[in-house]
N, C-alpha and C positions, 0 to 999 in steps of 0.2 A: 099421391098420398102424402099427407104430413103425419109429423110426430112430435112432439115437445120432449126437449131432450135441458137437464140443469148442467149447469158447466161451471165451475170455480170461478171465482173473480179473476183471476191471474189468467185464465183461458179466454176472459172475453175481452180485459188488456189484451191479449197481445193480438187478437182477432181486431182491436180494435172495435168494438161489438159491444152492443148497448144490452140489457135488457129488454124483449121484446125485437131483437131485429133477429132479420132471415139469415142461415148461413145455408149451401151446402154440401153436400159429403162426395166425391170425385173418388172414383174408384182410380188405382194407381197401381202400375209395375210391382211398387214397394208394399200397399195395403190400401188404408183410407187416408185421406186428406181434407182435413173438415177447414171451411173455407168463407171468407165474408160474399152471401149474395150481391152477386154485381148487375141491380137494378139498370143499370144505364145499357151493357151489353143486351136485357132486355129487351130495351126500347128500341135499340138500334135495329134488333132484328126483325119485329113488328112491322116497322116503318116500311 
């Protein structure tokens, strides 16, 4: 399931995070931890 979610400018600095790219949300000890998709660990697992 996806979702479209708007995030500040200053949230997608520091994500490093474009408009239009994937992030996701990692559940955590502490709460959520919203995070840049890491396409490459993808691929490696595919393989």
């Amino acid at each position: 399931m996806t979702s479209l979610i708007s995030l500040p400018e200053e949230a997608l600095a520091h994500l490093k995070a474009k408009i239009g790219d994937s992030v996701e949300l990692v559940r955590t000890p502490d709460g959520l931890l919203l995070k840049p998709y890491d396409t490459y660990f993808e691929e490696k697992m595919a393989a």
